[in-house]
N, C-alpha and C positions, 0 to 999 in steps of 0.2 A: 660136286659140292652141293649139298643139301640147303636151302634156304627158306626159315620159317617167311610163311605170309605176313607175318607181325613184325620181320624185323625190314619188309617195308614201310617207309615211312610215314609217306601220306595216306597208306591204307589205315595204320595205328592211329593215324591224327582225324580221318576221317572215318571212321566204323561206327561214330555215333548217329552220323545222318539214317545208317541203313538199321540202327538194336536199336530198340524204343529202351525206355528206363529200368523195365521191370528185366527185361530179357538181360542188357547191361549187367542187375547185380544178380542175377542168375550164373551169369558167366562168370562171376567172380567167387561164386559159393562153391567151384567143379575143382579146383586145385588149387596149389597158393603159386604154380608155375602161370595158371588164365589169371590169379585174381592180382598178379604182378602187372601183368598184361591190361587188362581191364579199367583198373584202379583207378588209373591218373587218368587214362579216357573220360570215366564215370564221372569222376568231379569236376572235369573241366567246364562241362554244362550240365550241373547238378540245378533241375528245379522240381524239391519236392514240392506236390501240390497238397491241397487239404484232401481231396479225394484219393489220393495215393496211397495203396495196404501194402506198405514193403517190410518186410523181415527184417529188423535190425540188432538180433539177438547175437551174429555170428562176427556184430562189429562192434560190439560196444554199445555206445549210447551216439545219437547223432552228432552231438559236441563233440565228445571224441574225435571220432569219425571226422568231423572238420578240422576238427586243430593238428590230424596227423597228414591231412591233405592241403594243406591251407594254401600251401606253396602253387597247388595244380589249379584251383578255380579260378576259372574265368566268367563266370557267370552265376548269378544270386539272384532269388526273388524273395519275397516279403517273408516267407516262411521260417528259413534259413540267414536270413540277416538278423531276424530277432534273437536268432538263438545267438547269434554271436553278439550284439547289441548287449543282452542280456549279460554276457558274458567282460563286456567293456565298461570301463577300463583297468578293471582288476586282473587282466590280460593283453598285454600288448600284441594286437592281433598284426598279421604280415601277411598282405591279401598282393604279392608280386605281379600278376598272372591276373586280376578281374579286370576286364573289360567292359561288361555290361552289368546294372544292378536298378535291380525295380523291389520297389515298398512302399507300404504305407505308414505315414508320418503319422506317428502316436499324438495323438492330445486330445486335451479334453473337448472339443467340437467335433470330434471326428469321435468320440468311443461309440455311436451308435452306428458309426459307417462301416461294420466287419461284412459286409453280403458281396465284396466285391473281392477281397481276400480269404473268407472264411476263420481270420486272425480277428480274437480277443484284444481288442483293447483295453476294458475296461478297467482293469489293473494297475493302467499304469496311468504314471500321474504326468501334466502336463510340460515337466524337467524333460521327459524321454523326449518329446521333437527335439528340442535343444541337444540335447545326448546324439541324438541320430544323427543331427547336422554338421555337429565338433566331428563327428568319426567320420564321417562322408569325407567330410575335407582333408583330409590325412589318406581318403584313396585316390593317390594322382595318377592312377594308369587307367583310370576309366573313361571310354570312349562314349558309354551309351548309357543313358540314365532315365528313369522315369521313377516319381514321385507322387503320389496321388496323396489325398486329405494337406494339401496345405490351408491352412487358416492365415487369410491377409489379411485378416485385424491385427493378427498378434504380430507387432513390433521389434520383439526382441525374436521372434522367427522367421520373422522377413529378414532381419539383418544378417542373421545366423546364415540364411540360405542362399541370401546375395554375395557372402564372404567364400561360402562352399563352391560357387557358381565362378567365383574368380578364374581366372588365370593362372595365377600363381597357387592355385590349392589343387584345379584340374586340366592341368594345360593339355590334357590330351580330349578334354570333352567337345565334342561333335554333334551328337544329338541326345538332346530333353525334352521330355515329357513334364509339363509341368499343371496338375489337374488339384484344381481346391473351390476354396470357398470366399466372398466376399473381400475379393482381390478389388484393390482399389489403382486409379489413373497411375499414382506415386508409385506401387507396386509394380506393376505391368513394366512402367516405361524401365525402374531400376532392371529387373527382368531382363527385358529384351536387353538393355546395353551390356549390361555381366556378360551376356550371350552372345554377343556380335560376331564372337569367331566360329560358331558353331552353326554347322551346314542345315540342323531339324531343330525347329523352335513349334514343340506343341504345349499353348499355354489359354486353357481353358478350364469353363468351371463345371464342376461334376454334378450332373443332375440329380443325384438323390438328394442336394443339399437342400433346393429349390430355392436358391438366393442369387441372386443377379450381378452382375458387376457394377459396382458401384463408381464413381468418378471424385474422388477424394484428393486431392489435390491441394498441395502448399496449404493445407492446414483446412482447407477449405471443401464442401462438397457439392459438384457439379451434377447430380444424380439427376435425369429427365423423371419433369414430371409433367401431364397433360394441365396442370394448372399452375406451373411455377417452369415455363424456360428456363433451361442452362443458357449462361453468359459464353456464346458460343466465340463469342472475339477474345473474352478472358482466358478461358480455356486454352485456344490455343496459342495464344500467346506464352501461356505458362508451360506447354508440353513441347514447342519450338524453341523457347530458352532452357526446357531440361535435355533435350535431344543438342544443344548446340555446343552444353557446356559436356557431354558425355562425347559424343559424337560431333565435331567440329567439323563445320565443312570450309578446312581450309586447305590449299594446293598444299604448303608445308606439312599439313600432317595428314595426306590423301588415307595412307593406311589407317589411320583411326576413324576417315571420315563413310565408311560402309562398311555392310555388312558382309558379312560370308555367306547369310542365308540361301539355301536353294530350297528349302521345304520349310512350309510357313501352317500351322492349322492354327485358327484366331476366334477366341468368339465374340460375337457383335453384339452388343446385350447394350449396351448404352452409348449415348452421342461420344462417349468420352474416347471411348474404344474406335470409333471410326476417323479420331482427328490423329489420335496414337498411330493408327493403321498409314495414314494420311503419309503422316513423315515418314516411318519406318518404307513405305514403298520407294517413297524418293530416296533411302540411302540403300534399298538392296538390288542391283544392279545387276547380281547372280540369281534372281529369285524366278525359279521354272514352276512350284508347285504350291498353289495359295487355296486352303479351304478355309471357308468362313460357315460361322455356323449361328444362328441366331439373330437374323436381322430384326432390329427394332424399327419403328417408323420411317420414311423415306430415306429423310435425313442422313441416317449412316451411309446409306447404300449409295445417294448421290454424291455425298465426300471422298467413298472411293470410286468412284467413276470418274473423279474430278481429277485424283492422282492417278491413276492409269493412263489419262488421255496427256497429263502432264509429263508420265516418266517417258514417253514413247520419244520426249525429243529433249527431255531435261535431266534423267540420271546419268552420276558422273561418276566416274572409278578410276581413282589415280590420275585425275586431272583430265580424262577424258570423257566426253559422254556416248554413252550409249542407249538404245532404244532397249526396255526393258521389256525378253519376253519370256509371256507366262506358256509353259506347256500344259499345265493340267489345274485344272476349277475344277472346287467343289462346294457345292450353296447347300443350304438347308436353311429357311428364312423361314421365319413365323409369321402366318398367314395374316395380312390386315386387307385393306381393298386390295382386292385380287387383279382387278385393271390396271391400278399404277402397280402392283409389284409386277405385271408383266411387262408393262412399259420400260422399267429400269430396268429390267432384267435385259432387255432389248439393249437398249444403252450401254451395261455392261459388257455384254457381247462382244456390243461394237469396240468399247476402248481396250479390248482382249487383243484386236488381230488388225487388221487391215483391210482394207476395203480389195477384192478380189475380183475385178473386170470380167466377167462372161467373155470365154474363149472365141465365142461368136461372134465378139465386137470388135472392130478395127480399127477404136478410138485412143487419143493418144494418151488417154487417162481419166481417170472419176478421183472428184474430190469431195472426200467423207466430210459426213457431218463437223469431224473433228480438224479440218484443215488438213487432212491425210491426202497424198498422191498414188495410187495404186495401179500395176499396172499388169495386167494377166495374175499374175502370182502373186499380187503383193508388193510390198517392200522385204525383199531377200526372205518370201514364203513364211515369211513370219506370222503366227497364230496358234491356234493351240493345237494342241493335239490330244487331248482327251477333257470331256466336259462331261460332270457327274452331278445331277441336281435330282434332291431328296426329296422324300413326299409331300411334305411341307411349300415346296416350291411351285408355283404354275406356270405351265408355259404353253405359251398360244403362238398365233401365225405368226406375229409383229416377233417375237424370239426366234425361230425357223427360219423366217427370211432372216434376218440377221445372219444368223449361223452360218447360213450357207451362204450369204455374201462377203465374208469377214473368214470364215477359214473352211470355207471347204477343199485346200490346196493342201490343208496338214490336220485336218481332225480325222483322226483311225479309233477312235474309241468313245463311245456316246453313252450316258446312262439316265433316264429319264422315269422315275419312282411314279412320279404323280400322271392320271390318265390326259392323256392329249387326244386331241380331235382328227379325226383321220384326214381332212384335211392339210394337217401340218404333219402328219407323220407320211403324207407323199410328196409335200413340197422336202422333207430330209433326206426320203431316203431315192429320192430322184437329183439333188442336188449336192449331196454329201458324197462323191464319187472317190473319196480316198479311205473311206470307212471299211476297219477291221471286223469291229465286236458293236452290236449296238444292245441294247437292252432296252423295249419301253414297253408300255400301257396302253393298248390301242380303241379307242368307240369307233364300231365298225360302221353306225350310223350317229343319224344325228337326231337329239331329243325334242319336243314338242318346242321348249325355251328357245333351243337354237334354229329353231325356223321362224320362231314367231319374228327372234331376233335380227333375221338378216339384213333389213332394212336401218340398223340402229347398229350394226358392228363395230364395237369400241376396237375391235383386233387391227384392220386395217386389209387393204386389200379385197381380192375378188374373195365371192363364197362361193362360185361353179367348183363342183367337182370335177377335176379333169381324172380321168386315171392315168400317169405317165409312166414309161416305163423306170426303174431303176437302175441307178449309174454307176454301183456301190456292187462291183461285177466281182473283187477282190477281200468280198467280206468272209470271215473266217465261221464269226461264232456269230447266232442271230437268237433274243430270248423274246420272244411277242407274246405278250398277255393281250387278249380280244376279249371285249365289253359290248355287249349292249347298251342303250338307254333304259331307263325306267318311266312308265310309261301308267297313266291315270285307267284301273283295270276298268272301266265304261268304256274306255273306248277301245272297241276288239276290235272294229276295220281296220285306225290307223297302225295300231298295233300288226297285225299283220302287214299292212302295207311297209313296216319297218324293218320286222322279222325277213320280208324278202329282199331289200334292199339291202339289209347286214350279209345275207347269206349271198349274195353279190360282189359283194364286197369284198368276202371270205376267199370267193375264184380267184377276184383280182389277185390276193395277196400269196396265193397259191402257184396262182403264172409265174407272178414275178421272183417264190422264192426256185422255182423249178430253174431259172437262169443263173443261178449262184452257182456254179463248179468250183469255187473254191470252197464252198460251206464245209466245214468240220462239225461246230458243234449247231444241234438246233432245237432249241425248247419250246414249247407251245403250249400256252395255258388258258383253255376254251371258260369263260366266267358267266355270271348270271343267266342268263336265258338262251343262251346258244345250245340247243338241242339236237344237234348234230354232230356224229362221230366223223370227223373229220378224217380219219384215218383210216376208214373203211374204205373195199375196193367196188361196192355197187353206189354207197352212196356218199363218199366222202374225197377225199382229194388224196390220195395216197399213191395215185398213179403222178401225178404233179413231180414225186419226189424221185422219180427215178433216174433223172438225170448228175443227182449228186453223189458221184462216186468217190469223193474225198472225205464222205460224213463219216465220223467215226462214233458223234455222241446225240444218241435221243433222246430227249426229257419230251413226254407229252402229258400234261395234266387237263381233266373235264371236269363240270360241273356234278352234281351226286346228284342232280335229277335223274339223270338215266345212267341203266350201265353201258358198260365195252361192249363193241360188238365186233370186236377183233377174233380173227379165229385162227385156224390152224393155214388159209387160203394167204391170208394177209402176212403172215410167218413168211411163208414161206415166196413169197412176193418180195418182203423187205430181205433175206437175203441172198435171193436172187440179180435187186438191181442194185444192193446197196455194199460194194465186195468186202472195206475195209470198216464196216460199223463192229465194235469192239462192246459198248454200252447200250441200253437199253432201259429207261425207267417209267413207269409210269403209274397213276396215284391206282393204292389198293382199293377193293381186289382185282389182281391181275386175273384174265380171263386162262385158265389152264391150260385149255388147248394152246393156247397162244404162247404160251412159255412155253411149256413141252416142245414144241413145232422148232423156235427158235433154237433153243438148245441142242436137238437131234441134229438138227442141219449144220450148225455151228457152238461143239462143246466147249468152245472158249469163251461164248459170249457171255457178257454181264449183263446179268437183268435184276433189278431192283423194285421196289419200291418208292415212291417220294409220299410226300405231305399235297 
């Protein structure tokens, strides 16, 4: 008995992961026996994009083409919803089968927003959001949605979109994306409640608008200004009685009184937004994954510090409480005094996790800042497990001790954008011993500022360098960008005396990565004034790396002061000690020999180029 491959099942339902789209209607132009075959795959995740040059001469016209497949999609993006938008309601469209659908909401505040779509608004007149939101509501089998150019002035779009957002319009919606413009207190809080049952709540405003969130409220606007205080008792008075009468927190009606949320991205743009955040943490009790993005002055950022340290012994779920924990942050905060956003930052940390006893102490417990009992591990290991802060964010020692006092029993994944002082980047990766993937920004010395300043350390702590070894013996992947200081060009002594201190620095970091036997991947990106090829075998550290036989990926990027001095010696060195490396990248031009070498010896290797 002969048996086509296609009339297995999950091969047919699954052959889109492995044809990209163009190959897909390739295979559908070969006979009408593949293009039977092919069809309903194709549409099921059809997203043509603007840059997409596909042949549609042997199908029609693309409306066609949808309305004879209409039955198969399961997935739509902004391109292909217009055509059918366009299309409604002088067509009763029957979309069975969509599960996921992303667009942009036509109106007149948005026709200048097409760079994110590549889709023409201009045409259409301010009715189409309206238009867009009636038809949305009518697809009840959508699981996943994302919406971008919402306008929270407009009232009769808010209401529209709060109705679509119901329950009874998408009771199978899960996760939204919701990205617009000049969303106000009243907006946001209606938002989140519509939303309650839905596990990804992303509700932020789109930066091309450059307009901020405003705090508009029962008629009223609470908007910060540095010369006019928001009525911060009013405030929340009025977003605690809009959250009590939507969400009640009463034993009789436990199911209405939390959320579903377990993925939260929020942004902090005004006081108003931080007291909204405030309650919404107190009712979601399932919440693992919280990015915030835009901190405004203290203020916000101490309101939720204030509910974190409160959910850990106050959220309740079905009449029981429980301690509320986050596994994964993500900050991106606009710079103001850089000492107090380290300071909070520190704070925040702390009401992340638990205070975590040093294994070395035999004491019968430490109690945190926040009236926490901790005792080796924790309270039941509780902390994060991955912490992702953006370039905007600073993080000094006073952050690091933290970190490592509060979760180093469960953080495996670190991402730290903005440069940190080396310093704190040995106090983490000496105290961080559960750590998978880190990623950060390293000053391998310290600049003229921070020595003048040792005696004045707003950070906290010792400033000796110790070198310690690393504990983080189980790390996978490692990305270190290395910096120098910049340095007043008169002074050529201290300058050098720094240039060798950094390049000191560089061995340290070279011993300690040669101990990683678990490393997989490993990037290295040498910046401003480090003038050493690190990768060479007379004067660089490349002998260091022989001990990681589990490396499979190497990214190494230099500065364009000088070139590579890698050659066919160094080739054939890395793969000699290095059995299972597969990748190879590193910034053009690659040294010839050096590619040639690798390749002879290993024709299966990848070797690239980066930026």
């Amino acid at each position: 008995m002969q048996l086509s491959i296609f009339e297995i099942a999950h091969i047919q339902e699954d052959i889109s992961q492995y044809l990209s789209l163009q190959e897909l209607v390739k295979c559908i132009q070969v006979s009408r026996e593949w293009s039977l075959i092919f069809t309903r795959t194709l549409w099921q995740r059809f997203y043509l994009q603007p840059h997409h040059t596909i042949e549609f001469a042997k199908w029609d016209s693309p409306l066609s083409v949808l309305l004879r497949h209409h039955e198969d999609i399961s997935k739509l993006n902004d391109k292909m919803f217009q055509k059918i938008l366009d299309n409604y309601p002088a067509h009763p469209w029957s979309l069975p089968k969509l599960r996921s659908l992303s667009f942009l909401l036509p109106d007149d505040e948005t026709q200048k927003s097409t760079i994110t779509t590549g889709v023409s608004t201009a045409t259409m007149p301010g009715t189409e959001a309206v238009k867009a939101l009636r038809f949305l509501s009518t697809l009840s089998t959508i699981e996943d949605l994302s919406i971008l150019g919402i306008n929270g002035d407009n009232q009769q779009i808010q209401d529209e979109l709060i109705h679509a957002l119901s329950p009874s319009c998408l009771p199978r919606l899960r996760h939204v994306s919701l990205l617009g413009s000049k969303y106000s207190a009243e907006s946001v809080l209606r938002i989140i409640i519509a939303c309650r049952r839905c596990e990804f709540l992303d509700i932020r405003t789109t930066k091309f608008y450059n307009v901020y969130l405003n705090s508009k409220l029962d008629g009223r606007d609470f908007r910060y200004q540095d010369s006019q205080k928001f009525n911060e008792v009013e405030l929340t008075e009025l977003v605690k009685r809009a959250f009590d009468e939507g969400m009640p927190l009463e034993p009789t009606s436990a199911h209405n009184s939390t959320t579903n949320l377990r993925r939260l991205h929020y942004d902090m743009v005004s006081p108003g937004s931080s007291i909204i955040l405030k309650h919404l943490l107190e009712r979601s009790p399932q919440l693992k994954d919280l990015r915030l993005i835009g901190m405004m002055p203290p203020e916000p950022l101490q309101s939720v510090i204030g509910a974190l340290n409160a959910s850990k012994r106050t959220t309740t779920m079905m009449g029981t409480t429980y301690p509320l924990r986050l596994r994964s942050l993500i900050m991106n905060t606009l710079k103001h005094d850089e000492t107090e956003t380290k300071r909070l930052l520190a704070e925040l940390i702390r009401s992340t996790g638990y205070f975590v006893q040093p294994e070395s102490s035999h004491g019968d417990g430490h109690t945190d800042e926040a009236g926490h009992v901790g005792k080796g591990i924790g309270i039941n290991g509780l902390g994060l497990e991955s912490l992702s802060l953006m370039y905007q964010t600073p993080f000094g020692q006073r952050c690091g001790m933290a970190l490592v006092q509060y979760h180093s029993k469960t953080l495996t994944k670190l991402t730290i954008k903005r440069l940190i002082k080396n310093i704190v980047f040995i106090t983490l990766m000496s105290g961080l011993r559960e750590l998978r993937s880190i990623e950060v920004k390293v000053q391998l010395d310290e600049s003229e500022e921070d020595e003048i300043s040792n005696s004045n350390d707003e950070e906290g702590g010792e400033r000796s360098l110790i070198l310690c070894s690393w504990t983080c013996q189980q790390l996978k992947e490692l990305s270190l960008k290395m910096n120098v200081a910049r340095y007043q060009v008169h002074n050529h002594r201290y300058r050098m005396q720094r240039t060798v201190s950094a390049q000191g620095f560089l061995g340290y970091i070279f011993k300690q990565i040669s101990r990683l036997e678990a490393l997989r991947e490993l990037e290295l990106s040498l910046k401003d004034r480090i003038s050493v090829d690190v990768l060479t075998l007379s004067k660089g550290c490349l002998s260091c790396l022989g001990t990681l036989k589990q490396l499979r990926g190497l990214k190494y990027r230099k500065n364009d002061f000088i070139g590579y001095e890698l050659g066919e010696e160094e080739a054939a060195w890395i793969i000699e000690h290095c059995p299972r490396l597969s990748e190879v990248a590193l910034i053009s031009p690659l040294p010839a020999s050096f590619k040639e070498k690798l390749i002879a010896l290993r024709p299966w290797i990848l070797v690239t180029t980066v930026r």
